[in-house]
GUNUZA-905242 format. One line per field, with one value per atom (N, C-alpha, C): y, z, x; residue in one letter; chain. Coordinates in pm, whole numbers. Each point is the difference from the previous one (the first is absolute). Layout:
% GUNUZA-905242
c2 = c(Y / ...)
c3 = c(Z / ...)
c1 = c(X / ...)
rest = c(a / ...)
kette = c(A / ...)
//
This chain:
% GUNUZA-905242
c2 = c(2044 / -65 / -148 / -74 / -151 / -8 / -63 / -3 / -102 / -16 / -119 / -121 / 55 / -190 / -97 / 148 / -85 / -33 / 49 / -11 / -140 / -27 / -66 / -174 / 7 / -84 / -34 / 104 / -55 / -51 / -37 / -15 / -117 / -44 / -131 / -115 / 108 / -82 / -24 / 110 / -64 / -108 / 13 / -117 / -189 / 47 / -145 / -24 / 102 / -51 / -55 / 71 / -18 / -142 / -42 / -93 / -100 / -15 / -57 / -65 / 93 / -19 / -52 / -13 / -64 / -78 / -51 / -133 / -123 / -22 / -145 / 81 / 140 / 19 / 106 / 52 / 140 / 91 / 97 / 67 / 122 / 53 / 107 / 141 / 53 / 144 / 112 / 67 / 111 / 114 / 81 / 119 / 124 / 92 / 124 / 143 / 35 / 37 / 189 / 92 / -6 / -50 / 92 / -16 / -119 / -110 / -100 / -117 / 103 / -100 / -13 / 129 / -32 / -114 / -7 / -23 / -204 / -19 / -122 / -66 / 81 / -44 / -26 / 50 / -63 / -127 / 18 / -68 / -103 / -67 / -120 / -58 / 55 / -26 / -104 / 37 / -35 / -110 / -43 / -114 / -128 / -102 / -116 / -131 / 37 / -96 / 80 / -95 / 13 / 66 / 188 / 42 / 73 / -6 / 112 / 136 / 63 / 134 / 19 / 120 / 105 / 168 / 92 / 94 / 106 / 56 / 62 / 165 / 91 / 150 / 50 / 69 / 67 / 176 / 34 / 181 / 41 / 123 / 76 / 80 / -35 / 120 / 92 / 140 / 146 / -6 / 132 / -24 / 98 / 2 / 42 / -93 / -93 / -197 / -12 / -137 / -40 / -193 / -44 / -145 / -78 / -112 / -131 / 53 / 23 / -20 / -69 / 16 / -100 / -105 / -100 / -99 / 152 / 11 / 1 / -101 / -72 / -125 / -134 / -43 / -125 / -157 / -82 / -125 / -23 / -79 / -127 / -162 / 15 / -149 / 18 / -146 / -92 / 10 / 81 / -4 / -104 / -55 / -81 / -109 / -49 / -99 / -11 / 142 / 58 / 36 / -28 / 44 / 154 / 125 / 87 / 108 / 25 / 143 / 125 / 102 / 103 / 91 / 109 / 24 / 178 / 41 / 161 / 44 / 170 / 71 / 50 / 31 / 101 / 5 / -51 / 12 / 79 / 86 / 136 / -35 / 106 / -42 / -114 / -72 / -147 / -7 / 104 / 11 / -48 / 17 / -132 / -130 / -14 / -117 / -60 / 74 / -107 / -36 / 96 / 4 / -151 / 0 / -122 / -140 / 24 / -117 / -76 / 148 / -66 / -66 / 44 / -41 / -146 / -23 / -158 / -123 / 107 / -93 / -68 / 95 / 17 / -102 / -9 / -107 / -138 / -25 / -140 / -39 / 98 / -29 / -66 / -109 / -83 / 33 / 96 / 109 / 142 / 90 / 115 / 67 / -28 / 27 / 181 / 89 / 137 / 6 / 43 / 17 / 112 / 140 / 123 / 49 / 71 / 88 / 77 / 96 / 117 / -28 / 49 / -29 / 130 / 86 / 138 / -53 / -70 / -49 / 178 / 59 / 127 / 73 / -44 / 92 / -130 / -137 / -62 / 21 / -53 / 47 / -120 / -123 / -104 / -124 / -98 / -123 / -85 / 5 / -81 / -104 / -119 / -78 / -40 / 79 / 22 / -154 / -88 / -97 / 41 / 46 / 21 / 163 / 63 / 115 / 31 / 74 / 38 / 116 / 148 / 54 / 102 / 10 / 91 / 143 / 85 / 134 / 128 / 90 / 112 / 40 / 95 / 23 / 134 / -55 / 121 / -77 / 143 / -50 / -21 / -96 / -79 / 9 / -64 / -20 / -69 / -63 / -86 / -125 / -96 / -98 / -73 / 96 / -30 / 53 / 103 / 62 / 160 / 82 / 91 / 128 / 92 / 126 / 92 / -57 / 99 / -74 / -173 / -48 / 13 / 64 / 40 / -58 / -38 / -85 / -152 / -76 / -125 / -62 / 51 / -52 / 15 / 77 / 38 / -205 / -11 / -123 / 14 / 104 / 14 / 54 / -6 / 66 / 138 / 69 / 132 / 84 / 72 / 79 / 149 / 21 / 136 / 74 / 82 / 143 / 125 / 97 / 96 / 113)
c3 = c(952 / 90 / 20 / -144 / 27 / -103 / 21 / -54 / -57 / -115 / -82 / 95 / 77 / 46 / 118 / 9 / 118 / -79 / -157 / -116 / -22 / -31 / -54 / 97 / 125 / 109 / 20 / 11 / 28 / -142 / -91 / -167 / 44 / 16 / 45 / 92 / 114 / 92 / -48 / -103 / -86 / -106 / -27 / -107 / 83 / 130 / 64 / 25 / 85 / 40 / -134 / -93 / -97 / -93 / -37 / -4 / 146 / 85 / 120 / -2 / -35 / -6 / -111 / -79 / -147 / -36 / 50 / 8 / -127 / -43 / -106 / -77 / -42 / -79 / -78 / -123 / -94 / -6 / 66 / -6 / -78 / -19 / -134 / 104 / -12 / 25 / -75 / 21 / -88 / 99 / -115 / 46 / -75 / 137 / -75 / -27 / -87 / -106 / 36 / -14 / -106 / 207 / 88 / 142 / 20 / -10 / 64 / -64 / -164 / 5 / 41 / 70 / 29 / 115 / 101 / 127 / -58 / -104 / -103 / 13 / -88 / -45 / 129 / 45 / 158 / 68 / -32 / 110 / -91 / -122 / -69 / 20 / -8 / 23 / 144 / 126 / 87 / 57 / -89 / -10 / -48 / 80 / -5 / -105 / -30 / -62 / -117 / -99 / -124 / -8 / -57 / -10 / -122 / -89 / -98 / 38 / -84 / 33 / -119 / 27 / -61 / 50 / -89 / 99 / -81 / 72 / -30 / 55 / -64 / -22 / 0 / 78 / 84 / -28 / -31 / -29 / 109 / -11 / 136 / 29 / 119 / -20 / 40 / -89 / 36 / 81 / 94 / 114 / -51 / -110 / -39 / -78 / -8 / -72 / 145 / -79 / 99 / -75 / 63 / -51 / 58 / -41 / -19 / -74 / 38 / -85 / -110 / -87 / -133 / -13 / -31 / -65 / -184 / 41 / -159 / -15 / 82 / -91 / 101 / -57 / 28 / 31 / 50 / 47 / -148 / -15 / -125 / 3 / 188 / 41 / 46 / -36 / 95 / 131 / 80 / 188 / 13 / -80 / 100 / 55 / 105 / 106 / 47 / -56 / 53 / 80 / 109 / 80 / -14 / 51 / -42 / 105 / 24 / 40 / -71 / 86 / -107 / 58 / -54 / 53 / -64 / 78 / -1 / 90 / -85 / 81 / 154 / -20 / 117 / -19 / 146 / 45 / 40 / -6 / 65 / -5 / -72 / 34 / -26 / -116 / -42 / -82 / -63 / -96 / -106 / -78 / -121 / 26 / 140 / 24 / 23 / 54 / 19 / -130 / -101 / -156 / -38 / 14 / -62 / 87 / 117 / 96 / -41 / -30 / -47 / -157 / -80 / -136 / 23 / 65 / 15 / 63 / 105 / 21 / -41 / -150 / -74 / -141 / -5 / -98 / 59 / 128 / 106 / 15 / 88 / 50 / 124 / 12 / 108 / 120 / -20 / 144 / -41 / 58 / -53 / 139 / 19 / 135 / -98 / 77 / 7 / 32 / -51 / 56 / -46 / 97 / -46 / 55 / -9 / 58 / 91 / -25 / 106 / 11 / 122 / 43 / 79 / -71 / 63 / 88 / 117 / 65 / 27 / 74 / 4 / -80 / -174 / -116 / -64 / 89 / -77 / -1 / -141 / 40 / -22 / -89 / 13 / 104 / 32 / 62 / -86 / 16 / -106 / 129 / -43 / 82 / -37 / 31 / -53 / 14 / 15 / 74 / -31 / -88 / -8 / -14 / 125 / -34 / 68 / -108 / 57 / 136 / -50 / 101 / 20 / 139 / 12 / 6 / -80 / 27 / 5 / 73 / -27 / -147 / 66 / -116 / -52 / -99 / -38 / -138 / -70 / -144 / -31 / -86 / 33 / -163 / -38 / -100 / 15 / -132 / 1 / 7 / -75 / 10 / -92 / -94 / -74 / 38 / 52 / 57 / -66 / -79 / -55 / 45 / -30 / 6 / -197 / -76 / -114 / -54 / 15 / -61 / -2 / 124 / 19 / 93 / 51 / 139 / 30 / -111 / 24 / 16 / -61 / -44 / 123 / 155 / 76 / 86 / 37 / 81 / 147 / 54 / 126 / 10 / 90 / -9 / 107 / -75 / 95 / -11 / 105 / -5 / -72 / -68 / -134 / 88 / 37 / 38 / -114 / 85 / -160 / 63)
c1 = c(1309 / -91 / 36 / 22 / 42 / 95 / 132 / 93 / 18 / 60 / 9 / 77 / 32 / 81 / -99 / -86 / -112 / -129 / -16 / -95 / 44 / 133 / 43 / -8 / 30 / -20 / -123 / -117 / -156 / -6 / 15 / -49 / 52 / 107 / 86 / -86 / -32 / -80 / -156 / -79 / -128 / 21 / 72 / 4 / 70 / 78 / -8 / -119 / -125 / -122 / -77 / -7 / -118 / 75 / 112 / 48 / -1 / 4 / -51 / -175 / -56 / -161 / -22 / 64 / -18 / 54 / 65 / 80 / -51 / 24 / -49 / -82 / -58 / -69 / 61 / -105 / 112 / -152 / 18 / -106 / 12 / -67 / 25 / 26 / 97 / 29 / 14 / -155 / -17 / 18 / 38 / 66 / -88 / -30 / -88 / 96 / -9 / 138 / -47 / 72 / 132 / 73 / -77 / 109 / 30 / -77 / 27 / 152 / 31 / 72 / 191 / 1 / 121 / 14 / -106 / -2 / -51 / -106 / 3 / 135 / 87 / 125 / 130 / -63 / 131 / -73 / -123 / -82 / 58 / -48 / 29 / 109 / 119 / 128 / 43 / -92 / 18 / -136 / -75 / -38 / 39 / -11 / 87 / -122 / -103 / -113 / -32 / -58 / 19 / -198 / 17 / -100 / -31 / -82 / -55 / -8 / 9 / -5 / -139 / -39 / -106 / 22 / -73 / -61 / -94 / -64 / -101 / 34 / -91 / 21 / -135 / -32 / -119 / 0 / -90 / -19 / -31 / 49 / 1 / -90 / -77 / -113 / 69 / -136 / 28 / -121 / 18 / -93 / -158 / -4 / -106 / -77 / 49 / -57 / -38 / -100 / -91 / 44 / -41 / 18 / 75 / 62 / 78 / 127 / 136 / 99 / 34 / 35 / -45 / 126 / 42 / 106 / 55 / 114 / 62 / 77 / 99 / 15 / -14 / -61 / -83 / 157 / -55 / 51 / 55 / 93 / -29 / 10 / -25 / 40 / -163 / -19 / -166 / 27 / -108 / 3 / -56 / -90 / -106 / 62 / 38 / 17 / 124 / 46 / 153 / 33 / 74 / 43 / 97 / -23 / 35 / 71 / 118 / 59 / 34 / -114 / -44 / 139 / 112 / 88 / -8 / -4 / -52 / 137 / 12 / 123 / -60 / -111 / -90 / -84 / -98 / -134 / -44 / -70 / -35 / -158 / -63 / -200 / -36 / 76 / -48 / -58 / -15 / -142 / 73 / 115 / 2 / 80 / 3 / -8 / -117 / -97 / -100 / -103 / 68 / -72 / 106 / 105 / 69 / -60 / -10 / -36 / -120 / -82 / -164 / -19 / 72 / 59 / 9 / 144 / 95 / -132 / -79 / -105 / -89 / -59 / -96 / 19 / 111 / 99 / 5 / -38 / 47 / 122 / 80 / 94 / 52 / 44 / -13 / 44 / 103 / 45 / 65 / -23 / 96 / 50 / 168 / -4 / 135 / -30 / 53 / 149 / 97 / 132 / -3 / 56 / 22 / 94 / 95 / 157 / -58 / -102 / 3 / -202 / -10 / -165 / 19 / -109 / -50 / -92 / -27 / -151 / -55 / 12 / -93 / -37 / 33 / -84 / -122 / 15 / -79 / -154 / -80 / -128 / -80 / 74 / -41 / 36 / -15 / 12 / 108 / 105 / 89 / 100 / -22 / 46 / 135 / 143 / 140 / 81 / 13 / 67 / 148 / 120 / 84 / 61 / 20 / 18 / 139 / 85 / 144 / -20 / -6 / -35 / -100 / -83 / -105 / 33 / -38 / 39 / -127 / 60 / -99 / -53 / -128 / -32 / 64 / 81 / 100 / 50 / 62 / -18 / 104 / 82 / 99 / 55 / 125 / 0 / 172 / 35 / 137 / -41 / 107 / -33 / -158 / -38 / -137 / -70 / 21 / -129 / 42 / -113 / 68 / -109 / 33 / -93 / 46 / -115 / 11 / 85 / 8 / 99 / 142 / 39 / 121 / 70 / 128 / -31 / 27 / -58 / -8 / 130 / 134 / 116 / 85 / -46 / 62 / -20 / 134 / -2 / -16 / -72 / -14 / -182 / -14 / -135 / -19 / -43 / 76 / -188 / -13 / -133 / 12 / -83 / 10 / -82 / 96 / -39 / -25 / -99 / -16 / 103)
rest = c(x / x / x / x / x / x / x / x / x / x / x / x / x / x / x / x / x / x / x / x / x / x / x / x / x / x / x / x / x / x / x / x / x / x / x / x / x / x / x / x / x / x / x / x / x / x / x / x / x / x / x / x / x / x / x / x / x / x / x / x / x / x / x / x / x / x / x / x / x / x / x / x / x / x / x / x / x / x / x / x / x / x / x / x / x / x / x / x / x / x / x / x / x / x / x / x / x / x / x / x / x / x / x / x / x / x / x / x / x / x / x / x / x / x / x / x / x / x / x / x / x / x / x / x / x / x / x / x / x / x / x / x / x / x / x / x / x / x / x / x / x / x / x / x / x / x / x / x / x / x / x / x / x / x / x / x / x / x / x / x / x / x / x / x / x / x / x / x / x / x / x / x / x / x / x / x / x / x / x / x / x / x / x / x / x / x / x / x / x / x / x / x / x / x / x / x / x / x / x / x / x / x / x / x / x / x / x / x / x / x / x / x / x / x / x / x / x / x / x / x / x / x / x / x / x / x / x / x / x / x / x / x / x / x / x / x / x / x / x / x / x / x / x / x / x / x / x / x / x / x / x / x / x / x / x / x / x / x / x / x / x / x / x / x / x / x / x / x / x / x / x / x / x / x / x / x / x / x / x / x / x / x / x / x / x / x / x / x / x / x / x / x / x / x / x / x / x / x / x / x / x / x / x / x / x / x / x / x / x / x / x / x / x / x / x / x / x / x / x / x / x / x / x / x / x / x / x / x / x / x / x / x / x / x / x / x / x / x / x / x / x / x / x / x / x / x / x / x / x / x / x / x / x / x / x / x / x / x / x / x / x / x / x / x / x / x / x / x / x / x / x / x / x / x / x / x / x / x / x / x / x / x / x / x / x / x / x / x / x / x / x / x / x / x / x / x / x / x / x / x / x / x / x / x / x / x / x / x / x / x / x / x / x / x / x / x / x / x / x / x / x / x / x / x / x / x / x / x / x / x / x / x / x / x / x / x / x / x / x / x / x / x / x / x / x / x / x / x / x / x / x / x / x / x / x / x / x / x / x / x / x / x / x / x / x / x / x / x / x / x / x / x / x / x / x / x / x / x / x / x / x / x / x / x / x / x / x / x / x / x / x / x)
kette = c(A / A / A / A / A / A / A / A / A / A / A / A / A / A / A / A / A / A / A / A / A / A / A / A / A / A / A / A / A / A / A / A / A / A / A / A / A / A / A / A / A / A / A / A / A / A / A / A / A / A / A / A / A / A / A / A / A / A / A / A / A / A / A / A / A / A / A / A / A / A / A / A / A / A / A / A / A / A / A / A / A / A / A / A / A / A / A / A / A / A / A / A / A / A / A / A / A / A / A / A / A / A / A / A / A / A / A / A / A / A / A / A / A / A / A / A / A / A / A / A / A / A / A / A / A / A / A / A / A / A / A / A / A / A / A / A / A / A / A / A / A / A / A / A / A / A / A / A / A / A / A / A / A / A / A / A / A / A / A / A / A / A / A / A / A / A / A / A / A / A / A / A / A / A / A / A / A / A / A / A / A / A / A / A / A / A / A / A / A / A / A / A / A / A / A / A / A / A / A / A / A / A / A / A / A / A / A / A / A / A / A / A / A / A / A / A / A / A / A / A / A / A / A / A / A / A / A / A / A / A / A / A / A / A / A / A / A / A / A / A / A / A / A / A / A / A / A / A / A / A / A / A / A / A / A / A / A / A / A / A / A / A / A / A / A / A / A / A / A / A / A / A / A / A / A / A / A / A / A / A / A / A / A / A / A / A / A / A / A / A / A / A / A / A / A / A / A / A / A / A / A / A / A / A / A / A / A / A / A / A / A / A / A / A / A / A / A / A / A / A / A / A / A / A / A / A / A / A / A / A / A / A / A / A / A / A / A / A / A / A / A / A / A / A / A / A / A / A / A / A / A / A / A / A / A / A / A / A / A / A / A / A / A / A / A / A / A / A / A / A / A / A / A / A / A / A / A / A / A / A / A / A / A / A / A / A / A / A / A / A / A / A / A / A / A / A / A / A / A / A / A / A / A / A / A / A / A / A / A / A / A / A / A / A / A / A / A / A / A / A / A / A / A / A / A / A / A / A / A / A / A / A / A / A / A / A / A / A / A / A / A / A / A / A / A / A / A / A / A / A / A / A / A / A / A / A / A / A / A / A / A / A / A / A / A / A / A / A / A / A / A / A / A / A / A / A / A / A / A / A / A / A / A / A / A / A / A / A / A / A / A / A)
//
């Protein structure tokens, strides 16, 4: 579906913008794990300003839970008056993004602007305001590149759609 050299080029061109917008400051870039961190680790590379890293790890609902997605591992950096890019592999309903969003808020975080690789917009079910997104794709289930099905997957450098 997306091939590592055009993965590899938009990652290039997010990290001039978000280094661009951040100019004179070091804002903390947390990363929501296990997908997000291959797509983390390129992104950093191609930032030109000096930033912290973090990241945090979110449970997955089963669709027979009802609730709030829970934190399993928690920050170990202070948000409050941090400027923050939250950096996720894929957006799809939003729902533990908007569990991390409401978190970073709830801590006083002075901005938390979204950078994500792939944005499902037609599976979303929340309002998530993306400012950095590589590319928009269908809603179709994807994997490569950190993105896995059954944990399998992630190590592929392309991102290719899993057919059954």
């Amino acid at each position: 579906m997306i091939e590592k050299e055009e993965i590899r080029r938009r990652v290039s061109e997010l990290g001039e913008e978000i280094s661009r917008n951040y100019k004179g400051e070091k804002p903390l870039l947390v990363t929501v794990l296990k997908g997000g961190a291959a797509f983390a680790s390129d992104l950093l590379k191609e930032l030109s300003i000096p930033v912290e890293t973090d990241s945090v790890s979110v449970s997955s609902y089963k669709k027979e839970q009802s609730g709030p997605a829970r934190i399993v591992k928690d920050l170990s950096s202070e948000v409050k008056g941090r400027r923050i890019v939250l950096v996720e592999n894929i957006v799809d309903s939003g729902s533990t993004l908007n569990r991390i969003l409401e978190e970073l808020e709830e801590r006083g975080a002075a901005s938390v602007e979204v950078c994500c690789l792939l944005d499902k917009k037609t599976a979303r079910k929340h309002d998530i305001d993306i400012k950095y997104k590589g590319f928009i794709i269908d809603d179709k289930f994807v994997v490569g590149y950190g993105l896995d099905y059954n944990q399998r997957y992630r190590n592929l450098p392309d991102i290719a759609l899993l057919e059954k």
